[in-house]
C-alpha positions as CSV (number, residue, x, y, z in Angstrom):
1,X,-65.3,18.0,6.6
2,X,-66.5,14.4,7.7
3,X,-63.6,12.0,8.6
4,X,-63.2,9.0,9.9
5,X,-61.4,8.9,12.9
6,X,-59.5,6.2,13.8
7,X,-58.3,6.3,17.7
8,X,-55.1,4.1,18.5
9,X,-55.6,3.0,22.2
10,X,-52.3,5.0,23.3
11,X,-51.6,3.3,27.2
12,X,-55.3,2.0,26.9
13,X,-56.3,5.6,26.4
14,X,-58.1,7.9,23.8
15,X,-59.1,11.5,22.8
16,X,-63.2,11.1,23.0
17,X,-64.6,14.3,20.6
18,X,-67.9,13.9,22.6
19,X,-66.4,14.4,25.7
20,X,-63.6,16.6,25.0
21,X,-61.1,14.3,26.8
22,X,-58.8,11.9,26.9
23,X,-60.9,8.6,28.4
24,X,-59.9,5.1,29.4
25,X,-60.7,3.1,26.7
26,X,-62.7,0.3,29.0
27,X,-66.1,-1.7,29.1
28,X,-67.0,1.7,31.2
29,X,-66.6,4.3,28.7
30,X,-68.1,1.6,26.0
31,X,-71.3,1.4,27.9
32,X,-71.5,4.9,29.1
33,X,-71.1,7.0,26.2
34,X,-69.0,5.3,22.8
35,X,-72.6,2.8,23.0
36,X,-75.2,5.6,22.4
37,X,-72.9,8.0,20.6
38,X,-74.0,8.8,17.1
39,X,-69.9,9.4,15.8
40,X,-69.5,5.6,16.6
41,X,-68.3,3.5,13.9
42,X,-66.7,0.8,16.1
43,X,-64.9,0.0,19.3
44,X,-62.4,-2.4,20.6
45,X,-62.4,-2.0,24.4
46,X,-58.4,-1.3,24.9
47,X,-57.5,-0.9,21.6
48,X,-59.3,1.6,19.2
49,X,-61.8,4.0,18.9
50,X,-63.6,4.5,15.2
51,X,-65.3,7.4,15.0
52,X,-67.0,9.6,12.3
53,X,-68.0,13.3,12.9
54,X,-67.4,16.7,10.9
55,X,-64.4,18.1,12.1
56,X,-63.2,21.7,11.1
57,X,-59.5,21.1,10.9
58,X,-58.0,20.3,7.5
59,X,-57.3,16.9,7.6
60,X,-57.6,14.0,5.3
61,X,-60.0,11.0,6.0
62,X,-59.7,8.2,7.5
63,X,-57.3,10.5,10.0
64,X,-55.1,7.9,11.5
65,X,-54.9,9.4,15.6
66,X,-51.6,7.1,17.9
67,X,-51.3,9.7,20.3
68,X,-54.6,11.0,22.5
69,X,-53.0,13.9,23.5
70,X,-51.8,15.2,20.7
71,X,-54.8,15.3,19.3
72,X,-56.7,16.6,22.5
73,X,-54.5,19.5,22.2
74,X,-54.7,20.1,18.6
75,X,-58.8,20.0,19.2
76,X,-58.2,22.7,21.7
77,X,-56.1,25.2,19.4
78,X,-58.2,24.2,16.0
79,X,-59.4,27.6,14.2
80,X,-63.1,27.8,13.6
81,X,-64.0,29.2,10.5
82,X,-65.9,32.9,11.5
83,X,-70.0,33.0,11.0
């Protein structure tokens, strides 16, 4: 399902879907990879991450994240639907 992802700087920190990570939310990662990314919907250098991309996990959108590891963890242990 699409959501819309909204990432909570946690500690200046988020959970980035295109990199599988938790990042530093800075001018860095802006430039480098949330500037070009096509799940973008918005940044705020420090403070939050809006992102938009189809995510398998049953979740309801906009899906409100405040803590990057918890969600990097629950990205790593989602169930993928078998093909």
């Amino acid at each position: 399902m699409y959501a819309n992802h909204m990432n909570l700087a946690k500690e200046g920190q988020v959970y980035c879907c295109l990199r599988n990570k938790i990042v530093p939310l800075n001018g860095e990662q802006v430039e480098a990879y949330c500037s070009g990314c096509p799940m973008n919907k918005g940044v705020e250098p420090g403070k939050f991450a809006n992102c938009y991309w189809n995510d398998a996990r049953p979740i309801k959108s906009p899906h409100w994240v405040i803590d990057p590891r918890v969600e990097y963890i629950s990205m790593q242990t989602r169930k993928h639907d078998a093909v």
